[in-house]
C-alpha positions as a printed NumPy array, in Angstrom:
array([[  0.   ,   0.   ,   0.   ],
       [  1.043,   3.371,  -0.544],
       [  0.839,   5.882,   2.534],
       [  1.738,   8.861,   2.572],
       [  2.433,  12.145,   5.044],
       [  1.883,  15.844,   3.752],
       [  3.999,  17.99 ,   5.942],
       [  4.524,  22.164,   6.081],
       [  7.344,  23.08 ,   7.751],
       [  7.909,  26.413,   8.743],
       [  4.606,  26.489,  10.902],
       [  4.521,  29.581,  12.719],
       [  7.223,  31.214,  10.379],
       [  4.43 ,  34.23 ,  10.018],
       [  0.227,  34.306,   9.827],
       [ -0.103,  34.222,   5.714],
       [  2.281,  30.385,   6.378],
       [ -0.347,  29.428,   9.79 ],
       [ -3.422,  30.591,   7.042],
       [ -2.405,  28.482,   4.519],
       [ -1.28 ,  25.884,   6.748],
       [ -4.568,  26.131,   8.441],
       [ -6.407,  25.95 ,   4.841],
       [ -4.476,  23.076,   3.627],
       [ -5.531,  21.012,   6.712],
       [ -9.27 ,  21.924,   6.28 ],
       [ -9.332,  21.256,   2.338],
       [ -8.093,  17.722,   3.184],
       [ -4.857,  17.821,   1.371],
       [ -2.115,  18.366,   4.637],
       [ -1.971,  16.203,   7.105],
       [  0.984,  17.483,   9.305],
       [  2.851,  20.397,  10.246],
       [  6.   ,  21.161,  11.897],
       [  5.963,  23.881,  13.982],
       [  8.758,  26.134,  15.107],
       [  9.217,  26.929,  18.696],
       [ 10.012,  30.694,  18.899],
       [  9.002,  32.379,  15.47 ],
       [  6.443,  35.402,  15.547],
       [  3.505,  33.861,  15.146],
       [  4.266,  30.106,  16.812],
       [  1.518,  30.898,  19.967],
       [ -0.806,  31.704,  17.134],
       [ -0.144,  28.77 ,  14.972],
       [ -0.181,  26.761,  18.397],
       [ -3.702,  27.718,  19.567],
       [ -5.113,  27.218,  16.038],
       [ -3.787,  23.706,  15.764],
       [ -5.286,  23.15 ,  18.541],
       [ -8.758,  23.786,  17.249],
       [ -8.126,  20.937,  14.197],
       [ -7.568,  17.643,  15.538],
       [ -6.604,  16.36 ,  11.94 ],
       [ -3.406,  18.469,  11.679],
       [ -0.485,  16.477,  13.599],
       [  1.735,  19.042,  14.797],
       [  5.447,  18.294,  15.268],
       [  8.649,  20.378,  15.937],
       [ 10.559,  22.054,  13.073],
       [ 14.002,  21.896,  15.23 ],
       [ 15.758,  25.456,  14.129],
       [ 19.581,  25.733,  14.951],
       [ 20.717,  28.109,  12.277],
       [ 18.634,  31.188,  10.558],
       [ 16.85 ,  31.905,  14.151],
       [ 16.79 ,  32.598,  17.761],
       [ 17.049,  30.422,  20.802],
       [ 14.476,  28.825,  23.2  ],
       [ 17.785,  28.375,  25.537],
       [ 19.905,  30.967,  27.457],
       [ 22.939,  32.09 ,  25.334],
       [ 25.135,  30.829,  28.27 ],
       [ 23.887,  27.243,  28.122],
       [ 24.247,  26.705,  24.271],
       [ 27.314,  28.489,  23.535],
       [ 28.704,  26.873,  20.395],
       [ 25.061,  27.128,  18.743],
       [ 25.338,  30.961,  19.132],
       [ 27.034,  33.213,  15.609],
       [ 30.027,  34.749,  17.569],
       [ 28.617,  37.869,  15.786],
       [ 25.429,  38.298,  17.521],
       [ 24.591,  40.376,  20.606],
       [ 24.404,  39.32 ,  24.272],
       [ 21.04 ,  41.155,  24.404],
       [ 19.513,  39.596,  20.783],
       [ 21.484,  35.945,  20.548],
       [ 20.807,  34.269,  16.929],
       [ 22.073,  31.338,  15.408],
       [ 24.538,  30.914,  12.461],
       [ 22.718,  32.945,   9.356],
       [ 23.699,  30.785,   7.023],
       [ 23.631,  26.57 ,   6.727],
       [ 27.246,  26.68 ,   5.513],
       [ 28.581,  28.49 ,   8.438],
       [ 26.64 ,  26.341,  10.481],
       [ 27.934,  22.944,   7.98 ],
       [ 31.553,  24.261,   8.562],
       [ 31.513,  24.722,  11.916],
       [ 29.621,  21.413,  12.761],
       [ 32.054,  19.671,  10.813],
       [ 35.336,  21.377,  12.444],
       [ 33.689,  20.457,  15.784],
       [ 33.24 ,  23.634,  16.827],
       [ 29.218,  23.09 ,  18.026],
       [ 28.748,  20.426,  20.751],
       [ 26.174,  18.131,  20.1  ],
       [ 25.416,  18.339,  24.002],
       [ 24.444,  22.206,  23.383],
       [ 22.261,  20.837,  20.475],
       [ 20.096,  18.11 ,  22.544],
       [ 20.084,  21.032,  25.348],
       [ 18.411,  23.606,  22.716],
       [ 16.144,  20.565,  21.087],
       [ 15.138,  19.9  ,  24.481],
       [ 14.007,  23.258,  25.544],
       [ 11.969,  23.589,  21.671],
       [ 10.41 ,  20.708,  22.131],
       [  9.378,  21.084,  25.73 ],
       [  8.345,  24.596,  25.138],
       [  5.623,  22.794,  22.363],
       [  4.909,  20.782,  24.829],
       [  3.758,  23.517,  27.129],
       [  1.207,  24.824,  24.689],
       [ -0.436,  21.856,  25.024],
       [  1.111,  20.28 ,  21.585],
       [  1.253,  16.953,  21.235],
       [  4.162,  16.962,  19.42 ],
       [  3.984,  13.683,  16.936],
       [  7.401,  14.297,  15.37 ],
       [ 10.512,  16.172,  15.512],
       [ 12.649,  17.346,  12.039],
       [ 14.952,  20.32 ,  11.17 ],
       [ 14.85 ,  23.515,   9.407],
       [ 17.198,  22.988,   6.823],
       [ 17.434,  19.683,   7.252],
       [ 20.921,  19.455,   9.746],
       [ 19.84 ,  16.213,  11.228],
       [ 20.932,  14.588,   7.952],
       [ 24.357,  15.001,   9.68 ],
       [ 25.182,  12.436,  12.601],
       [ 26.469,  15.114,  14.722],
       [ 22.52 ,  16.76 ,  14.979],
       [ 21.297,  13.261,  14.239],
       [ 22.064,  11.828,  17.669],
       [ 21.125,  14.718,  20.168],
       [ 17.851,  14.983,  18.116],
       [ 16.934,  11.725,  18.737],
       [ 18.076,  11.815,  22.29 ],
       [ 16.431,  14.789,  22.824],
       [ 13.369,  13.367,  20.921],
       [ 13.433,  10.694,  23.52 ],
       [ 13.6  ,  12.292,  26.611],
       [ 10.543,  14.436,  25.448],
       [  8.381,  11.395,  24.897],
       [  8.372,  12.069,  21.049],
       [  8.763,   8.35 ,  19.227],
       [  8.772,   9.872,  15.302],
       [ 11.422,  11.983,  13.481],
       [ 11.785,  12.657,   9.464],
       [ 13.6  ,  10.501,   7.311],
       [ 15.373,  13.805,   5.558],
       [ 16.861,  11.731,   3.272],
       [ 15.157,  11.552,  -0.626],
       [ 14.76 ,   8.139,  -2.349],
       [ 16.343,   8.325,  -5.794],
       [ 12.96 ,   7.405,  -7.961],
       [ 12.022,  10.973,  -6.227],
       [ 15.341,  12.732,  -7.593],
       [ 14.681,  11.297, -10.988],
       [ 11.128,  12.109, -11.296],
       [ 12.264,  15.625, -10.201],
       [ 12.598,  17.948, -13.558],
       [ 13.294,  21.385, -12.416],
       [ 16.385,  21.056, -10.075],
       [ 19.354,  22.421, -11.045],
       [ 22.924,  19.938, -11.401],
       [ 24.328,  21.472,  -8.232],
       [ 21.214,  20.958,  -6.34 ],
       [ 21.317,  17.302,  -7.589],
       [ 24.784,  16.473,  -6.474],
       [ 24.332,  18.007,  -3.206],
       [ 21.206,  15.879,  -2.536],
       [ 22.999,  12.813,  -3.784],
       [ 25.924,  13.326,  -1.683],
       [ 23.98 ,  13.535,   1.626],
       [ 22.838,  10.227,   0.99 ],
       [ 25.827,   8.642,   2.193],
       [ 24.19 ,   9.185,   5.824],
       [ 21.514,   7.559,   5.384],
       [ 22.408,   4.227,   6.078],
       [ 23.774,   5.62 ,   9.78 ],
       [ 21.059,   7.606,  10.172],
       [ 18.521,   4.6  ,  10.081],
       [ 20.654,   2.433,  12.455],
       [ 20.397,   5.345,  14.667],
       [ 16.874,   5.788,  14.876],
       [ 16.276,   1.75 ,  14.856],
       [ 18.819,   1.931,  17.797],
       [ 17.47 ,   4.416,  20.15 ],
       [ 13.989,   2.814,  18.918],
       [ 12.682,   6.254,  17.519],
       [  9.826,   5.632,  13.954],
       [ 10.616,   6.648,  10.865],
       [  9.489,   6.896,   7.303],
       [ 10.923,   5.424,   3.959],
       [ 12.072,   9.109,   3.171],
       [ 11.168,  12.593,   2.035],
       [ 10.089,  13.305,  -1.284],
       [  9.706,  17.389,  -2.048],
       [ 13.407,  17.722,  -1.074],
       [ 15.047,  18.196,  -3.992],
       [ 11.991,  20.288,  -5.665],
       [ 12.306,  23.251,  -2.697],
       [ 11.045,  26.44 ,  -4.573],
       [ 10.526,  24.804,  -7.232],
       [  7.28 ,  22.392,  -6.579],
       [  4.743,  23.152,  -8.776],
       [  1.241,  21.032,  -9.807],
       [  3.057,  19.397, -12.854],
       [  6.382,  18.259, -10.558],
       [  3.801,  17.045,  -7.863],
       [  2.081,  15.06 , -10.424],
       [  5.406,  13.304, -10.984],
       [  6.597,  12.684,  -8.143],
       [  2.902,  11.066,  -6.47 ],
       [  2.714,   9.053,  -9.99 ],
       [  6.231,   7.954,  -9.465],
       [  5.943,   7.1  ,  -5.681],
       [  5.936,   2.986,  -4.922],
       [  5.018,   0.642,  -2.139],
       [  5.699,   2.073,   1.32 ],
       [  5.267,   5.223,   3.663],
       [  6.852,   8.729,   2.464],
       [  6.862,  11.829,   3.497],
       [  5.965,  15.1  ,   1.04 ],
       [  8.082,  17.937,   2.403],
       [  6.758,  21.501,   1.913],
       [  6.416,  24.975,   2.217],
       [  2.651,  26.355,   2.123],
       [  2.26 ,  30.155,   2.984],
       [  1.5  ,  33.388,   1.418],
       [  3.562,  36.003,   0.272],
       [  3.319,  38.978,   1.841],
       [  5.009,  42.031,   3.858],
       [  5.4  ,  39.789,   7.102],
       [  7.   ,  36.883,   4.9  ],
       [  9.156,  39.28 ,   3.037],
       [ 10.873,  40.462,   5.947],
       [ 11.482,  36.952,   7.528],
       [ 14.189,  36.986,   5.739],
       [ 12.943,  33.479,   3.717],
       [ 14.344,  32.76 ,   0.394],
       [ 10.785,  30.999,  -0.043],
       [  8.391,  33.515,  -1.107],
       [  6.065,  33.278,  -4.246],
       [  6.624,  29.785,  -4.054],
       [  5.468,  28.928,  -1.147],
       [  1.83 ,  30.187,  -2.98 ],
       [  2.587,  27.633,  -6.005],
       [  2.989,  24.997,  -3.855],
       [ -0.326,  25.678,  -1.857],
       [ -2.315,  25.4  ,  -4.716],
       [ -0.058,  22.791,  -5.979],
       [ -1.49 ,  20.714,  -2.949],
       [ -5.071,  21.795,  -4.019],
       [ -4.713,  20.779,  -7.326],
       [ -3.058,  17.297,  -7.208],
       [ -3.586,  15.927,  -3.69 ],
       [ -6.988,  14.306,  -4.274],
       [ -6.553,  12.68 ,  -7.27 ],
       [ -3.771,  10.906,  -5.567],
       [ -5.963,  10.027,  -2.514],
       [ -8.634,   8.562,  -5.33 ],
       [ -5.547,   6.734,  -6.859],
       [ -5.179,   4.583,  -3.594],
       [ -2.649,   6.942,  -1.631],
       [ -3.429,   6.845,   2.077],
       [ -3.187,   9.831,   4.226],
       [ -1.405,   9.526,   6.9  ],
       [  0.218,  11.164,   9.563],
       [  3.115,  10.627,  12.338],
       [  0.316,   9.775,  14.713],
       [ -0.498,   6.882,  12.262],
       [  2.832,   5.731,  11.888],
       [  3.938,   5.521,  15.616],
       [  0.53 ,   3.536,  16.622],
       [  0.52 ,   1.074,  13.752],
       [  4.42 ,  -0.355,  12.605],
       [  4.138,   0.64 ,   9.438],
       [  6.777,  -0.591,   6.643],
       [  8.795,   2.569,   7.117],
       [  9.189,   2.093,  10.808],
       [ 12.297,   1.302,  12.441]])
């Protein structure tokens, strides 16, 4: 059978993302959403999911491009060396963040500490948080792969994304650029550690991500692809619903227009898939039934 999970990241990001989050999940076609902890409009997005027991709401993990849940003191190595005591941010950009990771300059204790305090503070708007994944995807990296899921653990939370994208997804994905391809291709080399992990600190998982590859760039037509192309098992669609306007604009997003194609892109293909025999699913699902993509 073929299942499948419809996830918006960026939840709380700004209110046009939470409206079109919110819309997506009424219309039928979203069945998850990953919510970030401190954004400006996270209490808003919290109280609304709240109201629509079909949305599973999980944590969108943010360590780089934002601002900390944790004191600057306890998390040290997460904070850019350029920031200010008084307004502590994160590493602006994933390659600073990459290089630094990689040089061991951030301690993955720091990491669980800050994943921790995200999750928990979720958890203390009354979100049952069904998942946890990253912005930017950094737990594709063993060194924010294992305080995740250690944090993920100690917060009760049994799921996390499978970041990594199967290659009949890649191939059935038109509009990416070479560069884009390589880099996705060369991240797969964690994958096989990554699913030892999570089978070994007994934390569900999926059969992978499709939507990766096709960031900013998934349209109706590439969505059509990639849910005709889809086989056997239990994926997950990555994506990045919202509206753009003034509020988005000044997040500082790269995502903008896009993230309106790929709202209707949802409308338009997602229930001709669920006629074709695609079940909807969400991390809920997978945690209380063993599904083929658990570990």
């Amino acid at each position: 059978m073929k299942r499948l999970i419809i996830n918006a990241d960026d939840f709380g990001l700004t209110a046009g993302v939470n409206r079109a989050v919110l819309e997506l999940a009424r219309a039928g076609v979203l069945t998850s959403a990953t919510l970030m902890a401190k954004a400006s409009d996270t209490a808003e997005a919290a109280e609304a999911a709240l109201r629509r027991p079909n949305l599973a709401v999980g944590c969108h993990v943010v360590l780089v491009d934002g601002t900390p849940v944790s004191a600057p003191d306890a998390i040290p190595t997460l904070i850019d060396p350029g920031s200010s005591r008084e307004n502590p941010r994160f590493r602006s950009t994933l390659n600073a963040f990459i290089s630094d990771l990689l040089r061991g300059r951030i301690r993955e204790a720091d990491i669980e500490t800050e994943a921790v305090a995200q999750i928990r503070r979720l958890q203390q708007l009354d979100i049952a948080v069904s998942h946890v994944d990253t912005h930017k995807h950094t737990h594709a990296f063993p060194r924010v792969l294992r305080p995740l899921l250690r944090a993920a653990v100690l917060r009760h939370v049994a799921c996390i994304r499978n970041p990594f994208e199967p290659e009949w997804s890649v191939a059935a994905t038109g509009s990416a650029s070479l560069l884009r391809r390589l880099q996705v291709r060369a991240l797969q080399t964690q994958r096989r550690y990554f699913l030892a992990a999570a089978e070994h600190i007994g934390v569900f998982t999926t059969g992978g991500s499709i939507g990766v590859l096709a960031t900013g760039t998934l349209d109706s037509s590439t969505l059509r692809r990639l849910l005709a192309a889809m086989p056997e098992g239990t994926w997950e669609l990555v994506c990045h619903p919202g509206y753009a306007d003034d509020a988005l604009r000044a997040a500082g997003t790269r995502l903008l227009v896009s993230r309106e194609v790929e709202r209707q892109a949802l409308l338009d293909t997602v229930p001709e898939a669920a006629r074709d025999n695609v079940a909807l699913i969400h991390y809920g699902n997978l945690k209380a039934t063993s599904f083929l993509g658990v570990m």
